[in-house]
PAPAVEX-50980 format. One record per atom (N, C-alpha, C): x, y, z. Coordinates in pm, whole numbers, padded with zeros to 5 digits, always signed. Layout:
BEGIN
XYZ ...
% end
This chain:
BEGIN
+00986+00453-03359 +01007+00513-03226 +01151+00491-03180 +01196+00363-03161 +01344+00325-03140 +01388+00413-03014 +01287+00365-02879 +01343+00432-02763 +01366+00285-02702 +01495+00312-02671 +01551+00165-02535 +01501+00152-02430 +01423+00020-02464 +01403+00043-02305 +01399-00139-02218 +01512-00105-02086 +01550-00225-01997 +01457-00272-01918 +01404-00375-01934 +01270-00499-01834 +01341-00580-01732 +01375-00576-01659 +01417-00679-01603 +01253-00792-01565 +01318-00889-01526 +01230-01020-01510 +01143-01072-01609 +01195-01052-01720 +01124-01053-01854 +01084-01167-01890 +01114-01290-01844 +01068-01418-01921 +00942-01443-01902 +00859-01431-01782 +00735-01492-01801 +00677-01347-01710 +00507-01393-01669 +00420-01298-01640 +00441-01158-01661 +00424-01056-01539 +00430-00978-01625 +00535-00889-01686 +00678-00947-01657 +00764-00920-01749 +00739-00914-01890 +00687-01028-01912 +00713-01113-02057 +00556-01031-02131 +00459-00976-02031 +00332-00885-02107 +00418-00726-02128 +00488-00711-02045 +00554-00600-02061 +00639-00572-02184 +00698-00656-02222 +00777-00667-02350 +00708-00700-02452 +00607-00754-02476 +00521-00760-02667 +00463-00648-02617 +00373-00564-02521 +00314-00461-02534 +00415-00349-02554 +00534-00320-02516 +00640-00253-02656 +00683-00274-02746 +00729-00380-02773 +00734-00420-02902 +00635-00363-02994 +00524-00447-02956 +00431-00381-03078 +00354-00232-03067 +00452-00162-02942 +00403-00015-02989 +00592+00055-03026 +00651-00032-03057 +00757-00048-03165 +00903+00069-03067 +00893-00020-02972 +01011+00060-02889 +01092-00101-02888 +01195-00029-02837 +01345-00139-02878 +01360-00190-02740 +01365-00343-02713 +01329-00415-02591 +01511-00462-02534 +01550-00450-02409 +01627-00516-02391 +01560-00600-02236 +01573-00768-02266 +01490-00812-02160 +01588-00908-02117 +01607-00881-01962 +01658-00880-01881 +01636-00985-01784 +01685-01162-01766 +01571-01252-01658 +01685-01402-01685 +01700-01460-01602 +01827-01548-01577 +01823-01677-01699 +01676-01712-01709 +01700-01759-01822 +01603-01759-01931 +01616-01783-02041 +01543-01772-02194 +01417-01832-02193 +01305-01786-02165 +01204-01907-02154 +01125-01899-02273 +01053-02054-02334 +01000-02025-02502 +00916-01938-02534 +00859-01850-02408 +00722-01760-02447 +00854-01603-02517 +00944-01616-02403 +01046-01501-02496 +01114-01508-02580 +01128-01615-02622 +01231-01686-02703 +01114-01636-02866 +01005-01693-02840 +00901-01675-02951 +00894-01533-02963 +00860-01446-02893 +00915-01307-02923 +01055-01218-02980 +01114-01293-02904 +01269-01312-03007 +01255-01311-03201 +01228-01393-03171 +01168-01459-03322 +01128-01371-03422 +00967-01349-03328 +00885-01261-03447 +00919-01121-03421 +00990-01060-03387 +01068-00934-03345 +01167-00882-03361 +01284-00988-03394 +01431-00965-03438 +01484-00927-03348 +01578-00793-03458 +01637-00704-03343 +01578-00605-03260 +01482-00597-03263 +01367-00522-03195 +01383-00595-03027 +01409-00734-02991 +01414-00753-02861 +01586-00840-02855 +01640-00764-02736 +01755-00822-02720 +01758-00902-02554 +01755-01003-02550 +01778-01146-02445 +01914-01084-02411 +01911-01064-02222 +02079-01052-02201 +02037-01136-02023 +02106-01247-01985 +02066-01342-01918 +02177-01329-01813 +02082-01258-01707 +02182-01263-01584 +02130-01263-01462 +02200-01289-01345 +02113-01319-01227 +02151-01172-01175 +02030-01065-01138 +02045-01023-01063 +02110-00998-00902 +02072-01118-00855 +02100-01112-00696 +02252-01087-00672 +02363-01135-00760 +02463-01103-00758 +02499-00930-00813 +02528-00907-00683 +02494-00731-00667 +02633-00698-00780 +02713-00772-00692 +02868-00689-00766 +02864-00718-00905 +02795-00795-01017 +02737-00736-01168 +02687-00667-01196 +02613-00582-01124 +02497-00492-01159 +02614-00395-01242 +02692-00292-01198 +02765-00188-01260 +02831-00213-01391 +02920-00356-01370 +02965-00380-01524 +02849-00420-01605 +02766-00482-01575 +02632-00538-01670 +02599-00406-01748 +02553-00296-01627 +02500-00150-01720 +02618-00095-01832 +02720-00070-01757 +02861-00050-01863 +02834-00100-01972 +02827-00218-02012 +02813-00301-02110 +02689-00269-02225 +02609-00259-02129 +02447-00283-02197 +02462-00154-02282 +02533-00019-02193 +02518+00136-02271 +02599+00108-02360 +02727+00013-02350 +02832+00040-02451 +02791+00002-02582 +02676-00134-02560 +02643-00253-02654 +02532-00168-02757 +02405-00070-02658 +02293-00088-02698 +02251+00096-02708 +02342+00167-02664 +02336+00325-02631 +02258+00374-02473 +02211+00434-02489 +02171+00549-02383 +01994+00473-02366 +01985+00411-02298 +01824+00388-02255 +01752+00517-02192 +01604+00517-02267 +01521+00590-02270 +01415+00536-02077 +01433+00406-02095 +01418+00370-01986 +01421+00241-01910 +01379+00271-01781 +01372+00132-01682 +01288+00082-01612 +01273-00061-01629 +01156-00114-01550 +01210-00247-01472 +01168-00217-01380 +01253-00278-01240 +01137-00316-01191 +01134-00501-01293 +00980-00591-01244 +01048-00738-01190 +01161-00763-01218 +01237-00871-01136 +01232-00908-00976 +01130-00981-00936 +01140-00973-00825 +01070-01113-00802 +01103-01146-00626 +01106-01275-00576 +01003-01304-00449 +00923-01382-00462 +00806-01419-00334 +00846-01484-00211 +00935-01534-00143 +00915-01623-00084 +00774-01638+00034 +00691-01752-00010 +00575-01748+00105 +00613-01794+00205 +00604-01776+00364 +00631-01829+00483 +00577-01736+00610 +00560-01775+00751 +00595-01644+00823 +00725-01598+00872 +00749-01532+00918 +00884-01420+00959 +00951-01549+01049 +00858-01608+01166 +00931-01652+01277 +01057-01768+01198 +00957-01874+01130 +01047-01941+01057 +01135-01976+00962 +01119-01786+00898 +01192-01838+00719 +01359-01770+00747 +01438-01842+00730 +01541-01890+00732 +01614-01694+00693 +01714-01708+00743 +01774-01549+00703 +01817-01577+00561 +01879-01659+00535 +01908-01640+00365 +01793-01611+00266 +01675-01693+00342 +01611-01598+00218 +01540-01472+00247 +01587-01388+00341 +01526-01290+00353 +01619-01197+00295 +01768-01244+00299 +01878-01220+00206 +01883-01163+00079 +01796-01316+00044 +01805-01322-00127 +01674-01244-00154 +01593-01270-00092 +01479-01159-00138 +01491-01027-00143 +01534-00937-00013 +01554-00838-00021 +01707-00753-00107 +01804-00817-00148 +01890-00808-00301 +01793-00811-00403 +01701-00891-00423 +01669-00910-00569 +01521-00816-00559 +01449-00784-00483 +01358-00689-00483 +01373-00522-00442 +01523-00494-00383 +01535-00339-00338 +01651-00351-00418 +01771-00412-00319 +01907-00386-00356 +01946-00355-00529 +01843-00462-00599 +01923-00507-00735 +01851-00388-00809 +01687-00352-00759 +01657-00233-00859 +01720-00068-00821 +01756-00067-00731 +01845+00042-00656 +01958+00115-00738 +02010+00011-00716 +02196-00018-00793 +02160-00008-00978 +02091-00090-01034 +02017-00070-01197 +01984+00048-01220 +01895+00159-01118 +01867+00289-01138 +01970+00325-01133 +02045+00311-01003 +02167+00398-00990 +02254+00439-01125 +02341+00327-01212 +02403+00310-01259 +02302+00369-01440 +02169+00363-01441 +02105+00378-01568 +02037+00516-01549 +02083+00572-01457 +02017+00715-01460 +02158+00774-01499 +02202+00745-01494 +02361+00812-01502 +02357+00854-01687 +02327+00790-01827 +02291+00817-01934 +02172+00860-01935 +02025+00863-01818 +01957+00937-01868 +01962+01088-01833 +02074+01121-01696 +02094+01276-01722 +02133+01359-01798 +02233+01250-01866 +02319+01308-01962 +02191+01329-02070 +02102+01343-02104 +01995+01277-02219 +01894+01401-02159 +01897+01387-02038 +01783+01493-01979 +01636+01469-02018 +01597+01327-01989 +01505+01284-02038 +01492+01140-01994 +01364+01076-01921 +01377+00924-01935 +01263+00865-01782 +01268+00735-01772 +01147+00711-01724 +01173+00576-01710 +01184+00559-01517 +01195+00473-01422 +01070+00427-01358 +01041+00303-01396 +00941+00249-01348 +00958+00141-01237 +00893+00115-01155 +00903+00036-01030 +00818-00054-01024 +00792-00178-01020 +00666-00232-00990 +00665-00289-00858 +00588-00260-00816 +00529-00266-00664 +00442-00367-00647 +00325-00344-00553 +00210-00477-00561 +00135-00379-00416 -00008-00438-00423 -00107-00385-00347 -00074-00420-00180 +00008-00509-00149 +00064-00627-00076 +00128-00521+00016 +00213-00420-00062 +00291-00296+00036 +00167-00212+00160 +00069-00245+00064 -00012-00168+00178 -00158-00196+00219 -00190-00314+00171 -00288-00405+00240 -00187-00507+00323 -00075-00552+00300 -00028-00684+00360 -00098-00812+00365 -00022-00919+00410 -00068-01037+00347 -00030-01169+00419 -00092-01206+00501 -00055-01318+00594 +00090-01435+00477 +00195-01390+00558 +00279-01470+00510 +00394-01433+00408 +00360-01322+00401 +00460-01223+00300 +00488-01066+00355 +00507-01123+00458 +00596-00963+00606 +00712-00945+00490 +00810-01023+00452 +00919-00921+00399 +00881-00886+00252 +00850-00965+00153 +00811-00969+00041 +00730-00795+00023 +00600-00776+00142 +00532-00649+00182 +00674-00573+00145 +00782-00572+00285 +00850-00479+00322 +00928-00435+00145 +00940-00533+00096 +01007-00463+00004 +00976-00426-00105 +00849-00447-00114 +00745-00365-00214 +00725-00192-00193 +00718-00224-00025 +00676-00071+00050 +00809+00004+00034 +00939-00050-00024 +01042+00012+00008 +01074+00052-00125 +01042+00013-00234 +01040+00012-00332 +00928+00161-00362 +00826+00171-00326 +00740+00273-00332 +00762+00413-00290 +00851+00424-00163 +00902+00549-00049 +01082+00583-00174 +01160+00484-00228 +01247+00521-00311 +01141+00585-00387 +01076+00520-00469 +01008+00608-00607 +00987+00735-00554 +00887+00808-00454 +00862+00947-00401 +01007+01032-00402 +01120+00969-00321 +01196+01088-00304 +01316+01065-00447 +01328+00972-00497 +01420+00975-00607 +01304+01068-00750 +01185+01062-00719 +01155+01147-00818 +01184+01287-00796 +01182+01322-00665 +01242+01478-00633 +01402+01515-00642 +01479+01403-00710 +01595+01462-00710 +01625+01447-00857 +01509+01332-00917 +01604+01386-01101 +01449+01425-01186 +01407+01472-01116 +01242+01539-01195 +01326+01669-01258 +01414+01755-01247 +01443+01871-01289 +01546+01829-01411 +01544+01681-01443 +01675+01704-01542 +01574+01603-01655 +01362+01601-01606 +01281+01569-01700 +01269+01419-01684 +01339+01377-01593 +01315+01217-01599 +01178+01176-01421 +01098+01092-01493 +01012+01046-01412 +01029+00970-01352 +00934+00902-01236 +00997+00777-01146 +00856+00757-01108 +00797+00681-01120 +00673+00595-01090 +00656+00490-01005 +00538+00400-00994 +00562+00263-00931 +00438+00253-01059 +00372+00072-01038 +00292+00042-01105 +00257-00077-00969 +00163-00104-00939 +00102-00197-00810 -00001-00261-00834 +00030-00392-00881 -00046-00462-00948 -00143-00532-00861 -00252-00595-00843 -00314-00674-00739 -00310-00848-00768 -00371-00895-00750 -00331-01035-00732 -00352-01112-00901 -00266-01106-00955 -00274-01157-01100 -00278-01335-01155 -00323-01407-01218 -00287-01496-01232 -00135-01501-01322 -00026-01552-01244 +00104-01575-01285 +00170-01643-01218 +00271-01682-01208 +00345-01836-01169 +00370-01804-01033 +00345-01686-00964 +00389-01617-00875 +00263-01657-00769 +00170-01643-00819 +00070-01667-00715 +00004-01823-00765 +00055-01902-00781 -00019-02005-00859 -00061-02087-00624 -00028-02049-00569 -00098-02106-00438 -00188-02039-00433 -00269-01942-00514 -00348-01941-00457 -00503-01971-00496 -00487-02139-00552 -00598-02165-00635 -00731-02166-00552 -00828-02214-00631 -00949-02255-00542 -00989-02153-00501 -01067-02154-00339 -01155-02132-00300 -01111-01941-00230 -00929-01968-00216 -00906-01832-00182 -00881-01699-00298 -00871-01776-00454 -00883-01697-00577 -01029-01641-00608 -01139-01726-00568 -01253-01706-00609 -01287-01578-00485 -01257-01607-00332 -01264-01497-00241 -01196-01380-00271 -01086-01391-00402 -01033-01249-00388 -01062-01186-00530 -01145-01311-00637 -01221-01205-00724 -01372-01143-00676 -01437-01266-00542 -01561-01190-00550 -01544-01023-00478 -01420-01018-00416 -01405-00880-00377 -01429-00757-00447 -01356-00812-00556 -01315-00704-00656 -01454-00640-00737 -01487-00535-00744 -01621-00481-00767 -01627-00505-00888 -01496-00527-01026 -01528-00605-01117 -01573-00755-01142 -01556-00797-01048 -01563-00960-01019 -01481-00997-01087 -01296-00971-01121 -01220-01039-01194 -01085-01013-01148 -01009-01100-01162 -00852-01034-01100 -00832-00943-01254 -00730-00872-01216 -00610-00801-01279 -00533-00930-01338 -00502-00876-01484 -00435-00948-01532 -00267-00900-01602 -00159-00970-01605 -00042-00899-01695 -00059-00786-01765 -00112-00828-01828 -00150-00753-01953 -00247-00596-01899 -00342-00574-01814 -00393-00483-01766 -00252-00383-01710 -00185-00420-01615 -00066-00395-01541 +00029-00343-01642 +00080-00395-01758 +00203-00408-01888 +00082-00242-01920 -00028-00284-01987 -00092-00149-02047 -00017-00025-01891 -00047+00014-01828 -00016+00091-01717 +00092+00142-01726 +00190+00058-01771 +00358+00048-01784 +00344+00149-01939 +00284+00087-02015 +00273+00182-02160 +00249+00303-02122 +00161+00342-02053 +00102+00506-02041 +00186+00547-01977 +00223+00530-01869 +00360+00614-01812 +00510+00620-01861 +00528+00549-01977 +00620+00560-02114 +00603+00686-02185 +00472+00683-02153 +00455+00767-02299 +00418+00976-02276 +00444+00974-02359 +00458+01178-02373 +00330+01208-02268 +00164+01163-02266 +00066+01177-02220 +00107+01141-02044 +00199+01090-02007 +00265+01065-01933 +00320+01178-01828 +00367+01218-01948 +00495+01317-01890 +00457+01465-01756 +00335+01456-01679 +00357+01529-01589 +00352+01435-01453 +00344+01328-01486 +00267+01197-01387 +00463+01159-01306 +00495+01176-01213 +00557+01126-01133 +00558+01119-00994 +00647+01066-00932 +00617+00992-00778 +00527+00962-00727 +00419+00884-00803 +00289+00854-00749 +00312+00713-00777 +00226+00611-00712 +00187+00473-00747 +00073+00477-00751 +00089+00388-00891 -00110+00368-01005 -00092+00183-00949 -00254+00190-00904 -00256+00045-00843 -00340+00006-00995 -00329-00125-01006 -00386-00183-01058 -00436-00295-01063 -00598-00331-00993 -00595-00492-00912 -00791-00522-00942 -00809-00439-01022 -00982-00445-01041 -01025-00376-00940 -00994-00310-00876 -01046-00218-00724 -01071-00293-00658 -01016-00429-00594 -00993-00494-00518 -00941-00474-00364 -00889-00316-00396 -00864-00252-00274 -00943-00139-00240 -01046-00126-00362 -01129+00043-00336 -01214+00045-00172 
% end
């Protein structure tokens, strides 16, 4: 297959399901996440040059443009993007400090914004390619304690709609993927008694897992794909049906 394609937040959850589920449907990985952690590192490994580690902090906006420069010069023309790098802080609004509403909203809008910006630019030229967003159910159930975290999921979702109406004619898609409450390092507060309340919801009786979410990410890759844009596919066990 040998289509490129950029992950950001790749080291663990569901970055890191996102990257062996291409790999082993044999597309060329560049994974994208500040630092090397052994679950990617082991993929490294059994993968070769099939996955390329490029270790940078997002939040620092003014890299984003030379980083892409680089990556096209290094790696060619990416087939596509997945813009899963993103940051929780739990708190309420009254008390959480402006810096991190700062740093959150750079590393969850700003940083995937500026990455499209700069990586759609080789897929026009290509006339072909496929921007993925990952979102979370959170944009539109909300969630005691994650007002901005929401906001920039929901902002993330309203880009996907109208940026698919301006490069759908040159064949390139723009999606979201909205995962529901997964076990990953991300939600690890929410053990016990409020995990068990939010699988008995779910009419499967089970959370959503990486790997359910990463599959999601595959199908909208792929040709079977190709009339599916500006929509968001939730994925959370119908936890929200």
């Amino acid at each position: 297959m040998n289509k490129l394609v950029i992950v950001t937040g790749a080291s663990r959850g569901l970055g890191l399901a996102i990257c062996r589920q291409l790999l082993q449907q044999g597309y060329t990985v560049l994974a994208l996440a500040r630092t090397l952690s052994s679950d990617l590192n082991a993929l490294t490994e059994q993968y070769g040059s099939g996955l390329t580690f490029v270790s940078v902090d997002l939040s620092d906006l003014d890299n984003i443009q030379p980083l892409c420069s680089e990556m096209i010069k290094q790696h060619g023309r990416p087939y596509a993007l997945i813009n899963n790098a993103a940051v929780g802080y739990d708190g309420v609004l009254a008390t959480m400090h402006n810096s991190e509403i700062n740093a959150l909203l750079n590393l969850n809008v700003q940083a995937p914004i500026l990455l499209t910006k700069y990586l759609l630019r080789p897929m026009l030229l290509n006339q072909s390619g496929r921007i993925i967003n990952i979102s979370s159910i959170i944009a539109r159930t909300g969630f005691n304690g994650l007002s901005v975290y929401a906001a920039s999921k929901a902002a993330l979702e309203g880009f996907t709609k109208s940026l698919s109406r301006e490069v759908g004619k040159a064949g390139i898609t723009v999606n979201c993927v909205a995962p529901g409450y997964m076990q990953t390092e991300m939600t690890n507060s929410l053990q016990g008694n409020k995990l068990e309340s939010i699988k008995r919801r779910s009419p499967l009786g089970r959370l959503a897992t990486p790997d359910d979410a990463a599959a999601t990410v595959l199908y909208l890759l792929s040709e079977q794909a190709a009339a599916v844009t500006g929509t968001t596919i939730t994925v959370d066990a119908g936890s929200t049906a």
